[in-house]
CHARMM internal coordinates of N, CA and C (Angstrom, degrees):
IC EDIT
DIST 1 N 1 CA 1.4270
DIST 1 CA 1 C 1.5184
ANGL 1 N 1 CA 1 C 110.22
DIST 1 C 2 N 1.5498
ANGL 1 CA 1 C 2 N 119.11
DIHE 1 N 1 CA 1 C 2 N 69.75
DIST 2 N 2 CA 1.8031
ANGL 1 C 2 N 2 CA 118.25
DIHE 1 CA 1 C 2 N 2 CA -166.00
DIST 2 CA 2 C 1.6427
ANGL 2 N 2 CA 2 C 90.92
DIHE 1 C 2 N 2 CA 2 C -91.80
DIST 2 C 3 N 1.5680
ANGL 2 CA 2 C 3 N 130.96
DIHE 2 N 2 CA 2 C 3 N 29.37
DIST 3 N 3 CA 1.0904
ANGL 2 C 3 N 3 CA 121.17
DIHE 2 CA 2 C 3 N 3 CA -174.30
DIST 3 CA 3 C 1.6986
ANGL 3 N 3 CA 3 C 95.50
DIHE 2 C 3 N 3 CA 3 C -121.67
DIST 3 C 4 N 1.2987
ANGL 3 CA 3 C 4 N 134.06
DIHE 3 N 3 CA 3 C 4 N -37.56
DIST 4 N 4 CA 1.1248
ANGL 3 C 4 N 4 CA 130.64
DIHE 3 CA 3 C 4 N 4 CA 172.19
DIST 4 CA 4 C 1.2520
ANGL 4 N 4 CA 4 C 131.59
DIHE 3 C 4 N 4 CA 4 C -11.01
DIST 4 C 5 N 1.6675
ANGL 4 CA 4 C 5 N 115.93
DIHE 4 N 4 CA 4 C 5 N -60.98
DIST 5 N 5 CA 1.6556
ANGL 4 C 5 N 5 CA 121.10
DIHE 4 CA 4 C 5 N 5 CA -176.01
DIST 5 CA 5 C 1.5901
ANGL 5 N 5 CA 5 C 108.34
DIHE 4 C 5 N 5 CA 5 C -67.69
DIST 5 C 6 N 1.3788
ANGL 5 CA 5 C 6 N 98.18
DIHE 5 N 5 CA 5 C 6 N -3.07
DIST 6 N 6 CA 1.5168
ANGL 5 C 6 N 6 CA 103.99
DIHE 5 CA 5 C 6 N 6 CA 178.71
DIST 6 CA 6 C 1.6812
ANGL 6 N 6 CA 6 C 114.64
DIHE 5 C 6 N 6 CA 6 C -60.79
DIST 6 C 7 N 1.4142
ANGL 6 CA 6 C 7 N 102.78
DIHE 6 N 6 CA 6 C 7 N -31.06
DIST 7 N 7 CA 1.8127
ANGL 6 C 7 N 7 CA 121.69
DIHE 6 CA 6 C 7 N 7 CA -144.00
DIST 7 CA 7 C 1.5187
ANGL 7 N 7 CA 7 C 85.01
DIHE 6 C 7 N 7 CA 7 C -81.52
DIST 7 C 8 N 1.3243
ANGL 7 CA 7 C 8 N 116.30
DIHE 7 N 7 CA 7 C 8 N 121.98
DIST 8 N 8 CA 1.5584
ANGL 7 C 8 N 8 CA 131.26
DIHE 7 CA 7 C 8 N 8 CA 178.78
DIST 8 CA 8 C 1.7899
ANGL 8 N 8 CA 8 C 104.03
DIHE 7 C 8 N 8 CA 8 C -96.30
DIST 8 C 9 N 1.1695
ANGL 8 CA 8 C 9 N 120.03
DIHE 8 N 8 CA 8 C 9 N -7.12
DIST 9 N 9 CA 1.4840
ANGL 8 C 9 N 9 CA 134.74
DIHE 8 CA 8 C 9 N 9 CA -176.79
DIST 9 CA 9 C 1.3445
ANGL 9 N 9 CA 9 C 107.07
DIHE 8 C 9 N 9 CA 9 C -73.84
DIST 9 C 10 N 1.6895
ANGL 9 CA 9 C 10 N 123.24
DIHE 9 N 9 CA 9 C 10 N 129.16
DIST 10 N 10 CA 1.5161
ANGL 9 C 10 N 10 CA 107.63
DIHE 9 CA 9 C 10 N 10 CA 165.21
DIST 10 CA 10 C 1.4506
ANGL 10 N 10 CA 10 C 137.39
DIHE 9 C 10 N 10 CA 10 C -58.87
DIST 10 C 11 N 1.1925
ANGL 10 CA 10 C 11 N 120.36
DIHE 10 N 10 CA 10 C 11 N 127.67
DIST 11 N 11 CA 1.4322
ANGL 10 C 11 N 11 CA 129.56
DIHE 10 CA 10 C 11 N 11 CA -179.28
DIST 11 CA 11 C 1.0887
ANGL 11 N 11 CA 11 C 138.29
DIHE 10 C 11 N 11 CA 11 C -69.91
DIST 11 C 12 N 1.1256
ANGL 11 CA 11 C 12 N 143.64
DIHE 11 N 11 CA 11 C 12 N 140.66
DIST 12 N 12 CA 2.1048
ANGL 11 C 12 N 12 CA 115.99
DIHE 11 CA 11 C 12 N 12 CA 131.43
DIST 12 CA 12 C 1.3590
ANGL 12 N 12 CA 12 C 112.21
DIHE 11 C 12 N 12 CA 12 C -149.02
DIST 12 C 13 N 0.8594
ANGL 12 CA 12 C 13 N 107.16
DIHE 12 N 12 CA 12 C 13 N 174.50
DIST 13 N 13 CA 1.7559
ANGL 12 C 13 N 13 CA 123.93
DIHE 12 CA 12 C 13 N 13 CA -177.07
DIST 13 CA 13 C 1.3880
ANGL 13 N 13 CA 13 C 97.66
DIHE 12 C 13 N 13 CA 13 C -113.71
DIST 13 C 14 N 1.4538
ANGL 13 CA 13 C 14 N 118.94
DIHE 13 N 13 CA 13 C 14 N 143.20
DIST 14 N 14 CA 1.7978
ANGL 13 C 14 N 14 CA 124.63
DIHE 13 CA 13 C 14 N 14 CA 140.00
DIST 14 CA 14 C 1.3990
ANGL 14 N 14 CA 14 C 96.94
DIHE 13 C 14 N 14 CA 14 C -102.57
DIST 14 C 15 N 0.9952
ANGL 14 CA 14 C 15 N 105.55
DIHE 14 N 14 CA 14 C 15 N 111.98
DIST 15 N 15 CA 1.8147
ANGL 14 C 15 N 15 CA 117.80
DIHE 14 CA 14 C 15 N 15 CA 152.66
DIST 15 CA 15 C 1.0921
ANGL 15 N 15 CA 15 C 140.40
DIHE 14 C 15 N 15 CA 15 C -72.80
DIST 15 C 16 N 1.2916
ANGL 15 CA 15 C 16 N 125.16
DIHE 15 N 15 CA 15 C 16 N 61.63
DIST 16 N 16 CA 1.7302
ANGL 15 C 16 N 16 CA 140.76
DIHE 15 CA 15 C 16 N 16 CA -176.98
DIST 16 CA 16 C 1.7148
ANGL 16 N 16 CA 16 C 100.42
DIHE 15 C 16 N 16 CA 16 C -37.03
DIST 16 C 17 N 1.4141
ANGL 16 CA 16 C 17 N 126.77
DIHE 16 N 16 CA 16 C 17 N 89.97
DIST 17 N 17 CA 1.2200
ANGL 16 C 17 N 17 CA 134.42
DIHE 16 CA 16 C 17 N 17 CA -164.88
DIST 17 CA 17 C 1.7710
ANGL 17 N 17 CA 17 C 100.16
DIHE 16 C 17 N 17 CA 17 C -92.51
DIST 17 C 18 N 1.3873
ANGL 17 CA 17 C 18 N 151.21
DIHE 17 N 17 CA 17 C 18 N 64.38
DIST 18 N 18 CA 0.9781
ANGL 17 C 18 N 18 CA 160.92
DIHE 17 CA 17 C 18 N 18 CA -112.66
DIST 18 CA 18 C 2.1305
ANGL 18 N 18 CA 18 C 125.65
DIHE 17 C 18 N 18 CA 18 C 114.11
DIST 18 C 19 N 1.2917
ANGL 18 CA 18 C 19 N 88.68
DIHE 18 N 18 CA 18 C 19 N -4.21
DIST 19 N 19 CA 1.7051
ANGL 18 C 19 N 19 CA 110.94
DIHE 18 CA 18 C 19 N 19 CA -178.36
DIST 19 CA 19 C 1.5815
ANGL 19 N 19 CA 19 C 99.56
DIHE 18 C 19 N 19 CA 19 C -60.74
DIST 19 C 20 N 1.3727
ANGL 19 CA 19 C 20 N 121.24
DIHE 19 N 19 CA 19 C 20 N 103.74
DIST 20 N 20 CA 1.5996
ANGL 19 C 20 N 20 CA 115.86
DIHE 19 CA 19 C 20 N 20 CA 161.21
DIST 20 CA 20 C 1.5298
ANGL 20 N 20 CA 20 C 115.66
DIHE 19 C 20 N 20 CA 20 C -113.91
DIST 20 C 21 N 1.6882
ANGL 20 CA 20 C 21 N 94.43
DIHE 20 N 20 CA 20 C 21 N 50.19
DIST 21 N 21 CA 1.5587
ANGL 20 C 21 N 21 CA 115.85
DIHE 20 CA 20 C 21 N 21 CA 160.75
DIST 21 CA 21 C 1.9469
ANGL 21 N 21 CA 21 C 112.54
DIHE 20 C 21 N 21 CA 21 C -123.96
DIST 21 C 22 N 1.5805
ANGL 21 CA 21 C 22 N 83.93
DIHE 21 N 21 CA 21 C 22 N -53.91
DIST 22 N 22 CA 1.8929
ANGL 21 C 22 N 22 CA 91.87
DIHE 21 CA 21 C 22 N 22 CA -176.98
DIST 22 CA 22 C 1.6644
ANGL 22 N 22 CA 22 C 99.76
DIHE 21 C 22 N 22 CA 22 C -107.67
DIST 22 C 23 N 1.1807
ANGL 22 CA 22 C 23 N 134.40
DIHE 22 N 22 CA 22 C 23 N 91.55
DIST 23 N 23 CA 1.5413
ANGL 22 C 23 N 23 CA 131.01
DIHE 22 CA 22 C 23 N 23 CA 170.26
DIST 23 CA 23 C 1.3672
ANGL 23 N 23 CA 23 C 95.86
DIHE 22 C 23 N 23 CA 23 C -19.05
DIST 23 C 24 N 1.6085
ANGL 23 CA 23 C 24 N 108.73
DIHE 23 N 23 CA 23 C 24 N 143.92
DIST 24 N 24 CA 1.2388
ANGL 23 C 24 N 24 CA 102.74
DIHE 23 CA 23 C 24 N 24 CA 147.67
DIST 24 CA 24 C 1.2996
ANGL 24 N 24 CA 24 C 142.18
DIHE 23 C 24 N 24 CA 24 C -86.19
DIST 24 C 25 N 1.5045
ANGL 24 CA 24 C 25 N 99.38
DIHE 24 N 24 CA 24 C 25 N 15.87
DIST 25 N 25 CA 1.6582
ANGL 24 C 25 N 25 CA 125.90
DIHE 24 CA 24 C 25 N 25 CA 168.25
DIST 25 CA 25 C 1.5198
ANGL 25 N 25 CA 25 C 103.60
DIHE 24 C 25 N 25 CA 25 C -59.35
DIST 25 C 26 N 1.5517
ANGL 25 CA 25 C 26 N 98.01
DIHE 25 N 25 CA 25 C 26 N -58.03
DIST 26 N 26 CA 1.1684
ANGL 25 C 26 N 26 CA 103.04
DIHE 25 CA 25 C 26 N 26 CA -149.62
DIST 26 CA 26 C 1.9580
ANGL 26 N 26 CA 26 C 93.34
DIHE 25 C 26 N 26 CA 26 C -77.45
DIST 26 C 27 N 1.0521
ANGL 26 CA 26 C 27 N 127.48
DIHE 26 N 26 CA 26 C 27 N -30.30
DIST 27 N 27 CA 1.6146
ANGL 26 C 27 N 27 CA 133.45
DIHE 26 CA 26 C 27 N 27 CA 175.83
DIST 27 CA 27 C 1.4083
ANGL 27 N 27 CA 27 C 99.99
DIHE 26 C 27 N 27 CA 27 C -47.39
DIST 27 C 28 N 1.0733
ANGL 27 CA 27 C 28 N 123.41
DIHE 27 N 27 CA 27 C 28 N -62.49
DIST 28 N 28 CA 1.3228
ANGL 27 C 28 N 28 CA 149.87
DIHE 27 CA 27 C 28 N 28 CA -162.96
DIST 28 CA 28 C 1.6754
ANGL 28 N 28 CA 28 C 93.50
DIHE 27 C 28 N 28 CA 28 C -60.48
DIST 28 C 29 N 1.0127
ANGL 28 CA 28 C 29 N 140.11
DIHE 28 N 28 CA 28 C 29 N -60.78
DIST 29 N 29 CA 1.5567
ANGL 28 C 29 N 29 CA 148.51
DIHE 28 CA 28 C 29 N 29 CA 167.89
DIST 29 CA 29 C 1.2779
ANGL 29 N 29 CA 29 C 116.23
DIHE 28 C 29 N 29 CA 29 C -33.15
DIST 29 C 30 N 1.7076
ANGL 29 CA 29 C 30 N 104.95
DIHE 29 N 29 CA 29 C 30 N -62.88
DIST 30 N 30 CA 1.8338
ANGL 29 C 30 N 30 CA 106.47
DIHE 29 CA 29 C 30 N 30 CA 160.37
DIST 30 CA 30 C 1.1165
ANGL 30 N 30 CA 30 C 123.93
DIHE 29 C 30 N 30 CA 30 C -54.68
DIST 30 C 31 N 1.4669
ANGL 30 CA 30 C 31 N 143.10
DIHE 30 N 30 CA 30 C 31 N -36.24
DIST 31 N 31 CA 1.2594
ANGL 30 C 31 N 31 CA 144.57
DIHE 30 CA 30 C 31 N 31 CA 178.81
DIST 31 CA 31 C 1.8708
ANGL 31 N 31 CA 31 C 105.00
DIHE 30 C 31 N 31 CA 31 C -72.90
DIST 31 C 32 N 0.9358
ANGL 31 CA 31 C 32 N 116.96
DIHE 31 N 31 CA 31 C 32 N -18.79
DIST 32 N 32 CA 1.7384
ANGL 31 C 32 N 32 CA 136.19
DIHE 31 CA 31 C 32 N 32 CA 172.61
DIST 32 CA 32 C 1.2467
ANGL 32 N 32 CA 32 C 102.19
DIHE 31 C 32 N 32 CA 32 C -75.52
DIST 32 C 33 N 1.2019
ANGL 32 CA 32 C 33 N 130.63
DIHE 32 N 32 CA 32 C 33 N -44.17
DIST 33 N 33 CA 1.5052
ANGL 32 C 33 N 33 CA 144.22
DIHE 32 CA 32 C 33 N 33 CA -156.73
DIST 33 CA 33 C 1.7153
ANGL 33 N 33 CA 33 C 109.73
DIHE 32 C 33 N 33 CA 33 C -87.54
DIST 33 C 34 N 1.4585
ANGL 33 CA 33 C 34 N 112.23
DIHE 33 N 33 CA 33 C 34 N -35.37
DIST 34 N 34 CA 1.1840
ANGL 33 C 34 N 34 CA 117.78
DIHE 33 CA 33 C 34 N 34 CA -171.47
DIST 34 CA 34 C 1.5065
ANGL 34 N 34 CA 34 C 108.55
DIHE 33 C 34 N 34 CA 34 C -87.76
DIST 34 C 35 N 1.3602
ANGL 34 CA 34 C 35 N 141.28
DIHE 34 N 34 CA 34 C 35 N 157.54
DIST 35 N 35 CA 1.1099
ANGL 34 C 35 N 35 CA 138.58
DIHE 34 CA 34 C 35 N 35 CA -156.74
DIST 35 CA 35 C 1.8665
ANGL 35 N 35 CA 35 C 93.63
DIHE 34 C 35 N 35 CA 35 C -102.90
DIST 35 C 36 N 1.2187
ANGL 35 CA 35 C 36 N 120.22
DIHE 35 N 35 CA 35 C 36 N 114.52
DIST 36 N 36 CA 1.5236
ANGL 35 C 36 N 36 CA 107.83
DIHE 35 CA 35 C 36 N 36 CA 163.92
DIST 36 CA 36 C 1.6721
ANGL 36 N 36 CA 36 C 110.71
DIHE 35 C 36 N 36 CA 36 C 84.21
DIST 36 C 37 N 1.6479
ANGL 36 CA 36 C 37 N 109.99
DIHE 36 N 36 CA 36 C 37 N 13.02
DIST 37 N 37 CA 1.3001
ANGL 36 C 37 N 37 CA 111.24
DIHE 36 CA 36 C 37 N 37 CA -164.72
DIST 37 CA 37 C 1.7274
ANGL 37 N 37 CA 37 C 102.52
DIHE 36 C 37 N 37 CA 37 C -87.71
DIST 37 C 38 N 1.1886
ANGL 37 CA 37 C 38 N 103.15
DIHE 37 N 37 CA 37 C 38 N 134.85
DIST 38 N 38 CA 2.0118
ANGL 37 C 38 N 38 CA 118.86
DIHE 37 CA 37 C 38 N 38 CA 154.16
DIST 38 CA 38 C 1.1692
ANGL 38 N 38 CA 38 C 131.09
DIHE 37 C 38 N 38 CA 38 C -47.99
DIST 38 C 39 N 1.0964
ANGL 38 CA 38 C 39 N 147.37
DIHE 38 N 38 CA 38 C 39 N 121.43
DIST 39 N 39 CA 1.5112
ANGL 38 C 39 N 39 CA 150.19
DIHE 38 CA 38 C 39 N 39 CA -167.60
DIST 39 CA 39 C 1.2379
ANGL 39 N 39 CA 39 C 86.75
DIHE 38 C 39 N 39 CA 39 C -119.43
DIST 39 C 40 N 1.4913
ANGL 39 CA 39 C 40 N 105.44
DIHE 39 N 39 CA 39 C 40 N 139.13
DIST 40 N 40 CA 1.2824
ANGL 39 C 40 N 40 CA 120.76
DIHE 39 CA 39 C 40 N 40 CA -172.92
DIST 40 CA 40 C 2.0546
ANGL 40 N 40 CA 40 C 112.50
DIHE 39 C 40 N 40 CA 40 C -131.37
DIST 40 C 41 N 1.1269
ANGL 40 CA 40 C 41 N 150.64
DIHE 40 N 40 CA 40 C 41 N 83.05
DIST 41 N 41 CA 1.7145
ANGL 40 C 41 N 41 CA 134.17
DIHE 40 CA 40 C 41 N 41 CA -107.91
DIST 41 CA 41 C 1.6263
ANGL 41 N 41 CA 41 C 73.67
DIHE 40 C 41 N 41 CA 41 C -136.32
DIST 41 C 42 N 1.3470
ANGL 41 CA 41 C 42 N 105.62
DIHE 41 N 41 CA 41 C 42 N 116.14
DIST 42 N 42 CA 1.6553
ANGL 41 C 42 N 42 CA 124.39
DIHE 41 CA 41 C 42 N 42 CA 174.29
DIST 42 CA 42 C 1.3868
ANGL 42 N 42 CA 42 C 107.23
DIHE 41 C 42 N 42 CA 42 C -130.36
DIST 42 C 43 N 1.5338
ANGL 42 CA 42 C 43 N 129.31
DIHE 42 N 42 CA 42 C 43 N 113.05
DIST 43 N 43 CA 1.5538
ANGL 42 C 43 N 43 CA 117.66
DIHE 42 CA 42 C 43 N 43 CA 174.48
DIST 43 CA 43 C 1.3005
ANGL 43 N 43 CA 43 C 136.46
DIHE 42 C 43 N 43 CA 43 C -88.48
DIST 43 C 44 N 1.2168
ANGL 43 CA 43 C 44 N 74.47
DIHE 43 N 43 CA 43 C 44 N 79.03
DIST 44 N 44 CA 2.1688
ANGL 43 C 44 N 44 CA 94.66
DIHE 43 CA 43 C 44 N 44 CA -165.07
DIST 44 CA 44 C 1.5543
ANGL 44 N 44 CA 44 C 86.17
DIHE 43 C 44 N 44 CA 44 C -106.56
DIST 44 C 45 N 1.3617
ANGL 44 CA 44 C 45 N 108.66
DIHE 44 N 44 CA 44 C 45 N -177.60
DIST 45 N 45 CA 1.2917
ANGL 44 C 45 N 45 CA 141.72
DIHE 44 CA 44 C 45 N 45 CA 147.91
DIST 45 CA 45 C 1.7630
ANGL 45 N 45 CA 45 C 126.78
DIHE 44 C 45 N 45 CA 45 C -86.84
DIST 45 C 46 N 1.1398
ANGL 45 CA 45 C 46 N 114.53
DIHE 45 N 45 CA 45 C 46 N 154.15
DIST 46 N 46 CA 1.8444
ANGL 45 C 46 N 46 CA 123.36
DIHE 45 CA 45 C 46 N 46 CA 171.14
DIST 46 CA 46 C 1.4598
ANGL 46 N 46 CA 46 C 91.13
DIHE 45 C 46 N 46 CA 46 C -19.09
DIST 46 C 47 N 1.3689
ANGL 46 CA 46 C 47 N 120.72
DIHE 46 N 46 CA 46 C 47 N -65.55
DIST 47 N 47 CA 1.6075
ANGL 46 C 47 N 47 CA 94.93
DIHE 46 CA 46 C 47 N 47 CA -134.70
DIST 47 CA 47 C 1.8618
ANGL 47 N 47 CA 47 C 95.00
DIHE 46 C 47 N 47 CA 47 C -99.11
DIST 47 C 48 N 0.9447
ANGL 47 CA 47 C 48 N 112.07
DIHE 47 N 47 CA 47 C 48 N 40.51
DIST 48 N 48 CA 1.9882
ANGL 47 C 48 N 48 CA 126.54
DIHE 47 CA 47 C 48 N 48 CA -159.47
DIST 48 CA 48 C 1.7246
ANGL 48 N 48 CA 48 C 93.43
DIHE 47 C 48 N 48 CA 48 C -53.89
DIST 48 C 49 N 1.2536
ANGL 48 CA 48 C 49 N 125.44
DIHE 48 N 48 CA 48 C 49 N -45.19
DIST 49 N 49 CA 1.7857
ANGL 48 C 49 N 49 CA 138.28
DIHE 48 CA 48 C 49 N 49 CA -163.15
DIST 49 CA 49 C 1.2859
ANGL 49 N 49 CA 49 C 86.82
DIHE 48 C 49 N 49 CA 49 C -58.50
DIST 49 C 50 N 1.5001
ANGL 49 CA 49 C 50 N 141.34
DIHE 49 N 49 CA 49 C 50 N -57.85
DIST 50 N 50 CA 1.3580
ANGL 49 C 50 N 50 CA 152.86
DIHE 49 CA 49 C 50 N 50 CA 174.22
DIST 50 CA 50 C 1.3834
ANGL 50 N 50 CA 50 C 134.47
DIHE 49 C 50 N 50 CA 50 C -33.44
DIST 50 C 51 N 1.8403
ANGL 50 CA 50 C 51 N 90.05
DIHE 50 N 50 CA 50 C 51 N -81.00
DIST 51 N 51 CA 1.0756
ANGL 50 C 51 N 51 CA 133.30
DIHE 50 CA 50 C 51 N 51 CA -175.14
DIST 51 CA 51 C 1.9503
ANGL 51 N 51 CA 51 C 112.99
DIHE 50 C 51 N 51 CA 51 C -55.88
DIST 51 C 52 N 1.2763
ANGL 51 CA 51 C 52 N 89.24
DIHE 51 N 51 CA 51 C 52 N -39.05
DIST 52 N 52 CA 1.7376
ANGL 51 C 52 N 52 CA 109.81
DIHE 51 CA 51 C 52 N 52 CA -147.47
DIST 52 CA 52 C 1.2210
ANGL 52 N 52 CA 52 C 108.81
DIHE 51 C 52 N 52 CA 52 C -142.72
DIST 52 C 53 N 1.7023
ANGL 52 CA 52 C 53 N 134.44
DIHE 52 N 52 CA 52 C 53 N 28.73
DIST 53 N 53 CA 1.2257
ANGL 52 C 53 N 53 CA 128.43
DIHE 52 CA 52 C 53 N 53 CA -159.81
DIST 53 CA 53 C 1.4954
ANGL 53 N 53 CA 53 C 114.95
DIHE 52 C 53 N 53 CA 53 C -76.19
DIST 53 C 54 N 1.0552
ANGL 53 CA 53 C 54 N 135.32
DIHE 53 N 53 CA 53 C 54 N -23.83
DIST 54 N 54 CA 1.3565
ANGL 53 C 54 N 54 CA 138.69
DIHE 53 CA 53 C 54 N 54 CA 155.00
DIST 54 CA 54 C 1.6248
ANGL 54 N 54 CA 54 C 115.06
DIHE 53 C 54 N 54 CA 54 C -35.39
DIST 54 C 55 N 1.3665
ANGL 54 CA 54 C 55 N 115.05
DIHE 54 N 54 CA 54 C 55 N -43.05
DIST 55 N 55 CA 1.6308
ANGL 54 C 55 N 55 CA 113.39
DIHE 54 CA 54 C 55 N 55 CA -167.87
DIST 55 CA 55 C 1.7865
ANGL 55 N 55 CA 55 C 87.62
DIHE 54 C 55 N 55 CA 55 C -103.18
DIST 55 C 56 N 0.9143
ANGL 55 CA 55 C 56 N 124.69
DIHE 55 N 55 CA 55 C 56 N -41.39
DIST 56 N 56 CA 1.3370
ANGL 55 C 56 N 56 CA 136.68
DIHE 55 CA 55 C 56 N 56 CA -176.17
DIST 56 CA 56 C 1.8147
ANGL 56 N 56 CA 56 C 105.21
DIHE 55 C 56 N 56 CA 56 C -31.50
DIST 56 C 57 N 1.8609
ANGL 56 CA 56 C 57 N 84.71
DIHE 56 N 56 CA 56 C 57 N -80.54
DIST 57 N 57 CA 1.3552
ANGL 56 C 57 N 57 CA 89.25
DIHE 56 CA 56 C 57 N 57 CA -155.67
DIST 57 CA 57 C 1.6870
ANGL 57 N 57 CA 57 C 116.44
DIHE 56 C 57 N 57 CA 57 C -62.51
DIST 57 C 58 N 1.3659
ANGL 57 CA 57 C 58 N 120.49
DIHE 57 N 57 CA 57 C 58 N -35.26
DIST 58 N 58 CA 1.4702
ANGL 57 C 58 N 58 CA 104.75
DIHE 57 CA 57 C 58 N 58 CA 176.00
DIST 58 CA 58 C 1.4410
ANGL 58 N 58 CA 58 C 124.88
DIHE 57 C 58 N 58 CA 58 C -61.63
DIST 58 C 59 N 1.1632
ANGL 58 CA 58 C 59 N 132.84
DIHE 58 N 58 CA 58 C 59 N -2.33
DIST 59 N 59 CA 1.3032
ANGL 58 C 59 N 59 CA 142.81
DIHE 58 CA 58 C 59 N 59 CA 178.95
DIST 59 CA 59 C 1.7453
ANGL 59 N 59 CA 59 C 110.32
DIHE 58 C 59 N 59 CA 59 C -90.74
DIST 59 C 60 N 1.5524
ANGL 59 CA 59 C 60 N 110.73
DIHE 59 N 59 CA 59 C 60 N -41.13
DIST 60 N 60 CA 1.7774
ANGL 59 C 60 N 60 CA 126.61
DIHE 59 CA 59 C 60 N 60 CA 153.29
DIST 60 CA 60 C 1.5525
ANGL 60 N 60 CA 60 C 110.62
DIHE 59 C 60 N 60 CA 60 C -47.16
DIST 60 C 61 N 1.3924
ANGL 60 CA 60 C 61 N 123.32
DIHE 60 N 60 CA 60 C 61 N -54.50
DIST 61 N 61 CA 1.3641
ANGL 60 C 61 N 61 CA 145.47
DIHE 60 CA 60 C 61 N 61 CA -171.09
DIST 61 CA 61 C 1.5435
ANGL 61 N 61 CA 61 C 97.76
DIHE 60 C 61 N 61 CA 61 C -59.96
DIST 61 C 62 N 1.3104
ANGL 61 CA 61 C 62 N 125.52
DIHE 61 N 61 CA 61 C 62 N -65.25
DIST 62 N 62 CA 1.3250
ANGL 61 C 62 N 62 CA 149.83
DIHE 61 CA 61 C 62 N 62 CA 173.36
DIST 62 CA 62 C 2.1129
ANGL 62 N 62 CA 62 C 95.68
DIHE 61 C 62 N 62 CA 62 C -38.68
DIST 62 C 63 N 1.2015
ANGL 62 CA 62 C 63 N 113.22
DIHE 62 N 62 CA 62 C 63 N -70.22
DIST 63 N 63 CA 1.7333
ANGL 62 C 63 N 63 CA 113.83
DIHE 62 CA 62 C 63 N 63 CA 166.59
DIST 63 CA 63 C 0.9586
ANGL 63 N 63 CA 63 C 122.33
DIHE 62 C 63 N 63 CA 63 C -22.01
DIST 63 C 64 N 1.6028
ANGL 63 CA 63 C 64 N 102.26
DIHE 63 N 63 CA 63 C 64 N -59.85
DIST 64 N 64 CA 1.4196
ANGL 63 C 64 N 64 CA 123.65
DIHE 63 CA 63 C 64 N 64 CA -169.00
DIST 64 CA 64 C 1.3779
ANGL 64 N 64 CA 64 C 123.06
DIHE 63 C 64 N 64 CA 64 C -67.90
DIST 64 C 65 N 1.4417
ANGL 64 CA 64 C 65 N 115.39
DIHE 64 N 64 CA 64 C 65 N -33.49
DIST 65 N 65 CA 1.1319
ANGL 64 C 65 N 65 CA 128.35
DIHE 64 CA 64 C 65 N 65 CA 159.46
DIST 65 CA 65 C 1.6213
ANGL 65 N 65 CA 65 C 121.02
DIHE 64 C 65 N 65 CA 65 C -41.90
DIST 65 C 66 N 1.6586
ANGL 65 CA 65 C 66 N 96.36
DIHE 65 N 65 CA 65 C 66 N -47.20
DIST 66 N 66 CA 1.3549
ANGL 65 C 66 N 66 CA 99.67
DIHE 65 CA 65 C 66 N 66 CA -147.98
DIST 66 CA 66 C 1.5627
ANGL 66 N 66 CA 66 C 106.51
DIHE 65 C 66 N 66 CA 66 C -85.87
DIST 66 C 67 N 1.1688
ANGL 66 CA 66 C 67 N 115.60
DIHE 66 N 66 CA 66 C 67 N 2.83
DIST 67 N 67 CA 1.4619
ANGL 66 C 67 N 67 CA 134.03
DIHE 66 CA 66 C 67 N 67 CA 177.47
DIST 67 CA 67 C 1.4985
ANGL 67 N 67 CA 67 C 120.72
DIHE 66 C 67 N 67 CA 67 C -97.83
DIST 67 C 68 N 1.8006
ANGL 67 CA 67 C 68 N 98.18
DIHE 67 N 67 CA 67 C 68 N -38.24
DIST 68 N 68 CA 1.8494
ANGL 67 C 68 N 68 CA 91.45
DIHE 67 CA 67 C 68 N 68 CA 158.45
DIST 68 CA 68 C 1.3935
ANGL 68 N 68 CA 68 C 144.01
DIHE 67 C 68 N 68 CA 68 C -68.33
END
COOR INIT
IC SEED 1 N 1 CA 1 C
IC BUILD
């Protein structure tokens, strides 16, 4: 993705820090990648929105914020 730092749009990441689908290496890389982007560090797993929406979603909410 050598086009990313391009994106002048506000960002953020939720970082499912417990993810044994997307490393959170690799989460952590996209939020590096984006220019001015939010990290957002929830210790859920991949499917956390699902799985775990109680702890989930205010930490999404928290993103969402940070982009308006």
């Amino acid at each position: 993705q050598p086009w990313l730092h391009e994106l002048v749009l506000p960002s953020a990441v939720v970082i499912t820090t417990n993810d044994t689908i997307v490393p959170p290496t690799r989460q952590r890389q996209l939020a590096a990648m984006l220019p001015n982007a939010t990290a957002h560090l929830v210790a859920l797993d991949h499917s956390a929105a699902t799985s775990d929406p109680d702890a989930y979603w205010p930490v999404f909410e928290e993103a969402l914020v940070s982009v308006t």
